[in-house]
C-alpha positions in Angstrom: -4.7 2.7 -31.5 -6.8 5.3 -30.3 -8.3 3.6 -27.0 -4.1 3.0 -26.8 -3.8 6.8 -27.5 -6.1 8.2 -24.4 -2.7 6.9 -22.4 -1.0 9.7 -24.0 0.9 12.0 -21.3 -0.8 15.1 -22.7 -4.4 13.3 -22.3 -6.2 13.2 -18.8 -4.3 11.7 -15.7 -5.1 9.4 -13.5 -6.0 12.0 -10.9 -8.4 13.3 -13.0 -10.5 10.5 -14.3 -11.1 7.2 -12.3 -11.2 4.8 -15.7 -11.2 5.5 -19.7 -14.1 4.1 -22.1 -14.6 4.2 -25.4 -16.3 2.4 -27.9 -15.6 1.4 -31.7 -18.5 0.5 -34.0 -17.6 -1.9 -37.4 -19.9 -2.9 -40.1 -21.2 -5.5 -38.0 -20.2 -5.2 -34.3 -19.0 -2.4 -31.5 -15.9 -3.4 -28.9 -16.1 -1.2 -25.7 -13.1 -1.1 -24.3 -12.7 0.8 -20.4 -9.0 0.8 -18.6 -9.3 0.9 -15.1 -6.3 1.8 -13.3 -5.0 0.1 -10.2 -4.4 3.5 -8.5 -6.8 6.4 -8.6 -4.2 8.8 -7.9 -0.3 9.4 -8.5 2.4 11.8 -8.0 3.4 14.1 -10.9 7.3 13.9 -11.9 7.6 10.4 -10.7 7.6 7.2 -12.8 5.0 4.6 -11.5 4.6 1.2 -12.6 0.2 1.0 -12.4 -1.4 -2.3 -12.9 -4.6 -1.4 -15.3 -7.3 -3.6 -16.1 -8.7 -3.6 -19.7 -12.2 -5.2 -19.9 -13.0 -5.6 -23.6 -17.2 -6.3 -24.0 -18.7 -7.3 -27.7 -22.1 -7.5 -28.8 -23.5 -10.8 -28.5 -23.5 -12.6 -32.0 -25.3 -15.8 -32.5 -23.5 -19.0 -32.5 -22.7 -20.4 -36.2 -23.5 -24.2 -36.5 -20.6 -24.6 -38.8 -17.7 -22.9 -37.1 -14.5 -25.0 -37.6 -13.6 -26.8 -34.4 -10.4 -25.3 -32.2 -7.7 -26.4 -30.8 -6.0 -24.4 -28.3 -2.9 -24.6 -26.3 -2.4 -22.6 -23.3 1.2 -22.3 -21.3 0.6 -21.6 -17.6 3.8 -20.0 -15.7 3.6 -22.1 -12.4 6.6 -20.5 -10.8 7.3 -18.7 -7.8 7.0 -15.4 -9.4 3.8 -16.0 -10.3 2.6 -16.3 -6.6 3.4 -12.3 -6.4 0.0 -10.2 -6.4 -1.9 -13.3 -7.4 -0.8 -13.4 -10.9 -1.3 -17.0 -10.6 -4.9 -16.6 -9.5 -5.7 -14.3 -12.2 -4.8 -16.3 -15.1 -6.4 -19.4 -14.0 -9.8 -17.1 -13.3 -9.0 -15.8 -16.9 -8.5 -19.5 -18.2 -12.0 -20.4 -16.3 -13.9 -17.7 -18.5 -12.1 -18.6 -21.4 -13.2 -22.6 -20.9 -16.6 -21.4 -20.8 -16.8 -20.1 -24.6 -15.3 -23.9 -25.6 -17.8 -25.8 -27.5 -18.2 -29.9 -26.6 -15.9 -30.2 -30.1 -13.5 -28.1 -29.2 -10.0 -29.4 -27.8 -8.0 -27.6 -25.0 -4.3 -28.3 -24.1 -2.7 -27.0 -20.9 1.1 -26.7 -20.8 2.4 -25.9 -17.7 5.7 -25.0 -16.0 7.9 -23.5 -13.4 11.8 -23.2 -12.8 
């Protein structure tokens, strides 16, 4: 809620800051979180629509030798829409990180679709 609340209109623009950070400590681990907008600069009084990346980075924790084995699904939107501003790329780069964090036990189904 707070890194959400730095995107508050009353809070620095994009104009005046190239990317937001923060970071949130718990009893055992700290997220940074930094928003990196896809514009460095807008015009005031107009409504934009700004593509942002959020890049979420944890500490590294060890591995546990008994964590329960997963099974994930993942629906991939193969349609033409998804060929605008390489959406499409994106999520199969995003899908390609997350493969790497699978374990040999793990179990990975990919559903996809288009119109």
């Amino acid at each position: 809620r707070r890194f959400l609340a730095l995107f508050e209109p009353n809070r620095a623009t994009h104009t005046q800051r190239r990317f937001i950070s923060m970071s949130e400590t718990t009893d055992k681990n700290t997220i940074h979180l930094t928003a990196v907008p896809g514009r460095a600069k807008l015009l005031r009084g107009i409504k934009h629509t700004v593509q942002v990346l959020v890049q979420i980075k944890t500490d590294e924790i060890a591995e546990d030798p008994n964590r329960s084995r997963l099974q994930v699904s993942c629906v991939m939107d193969r349609s033409g829409s998804m060929q605008l501003e390489k959406r499409l790329t994106f999520a199969i780069h995003g899908l390609r990180k997350f493969i790497k964090h699978l374990q040999p036990d793990d179990t990975l189904n990919i559903v996809t679709y288009s119109k």
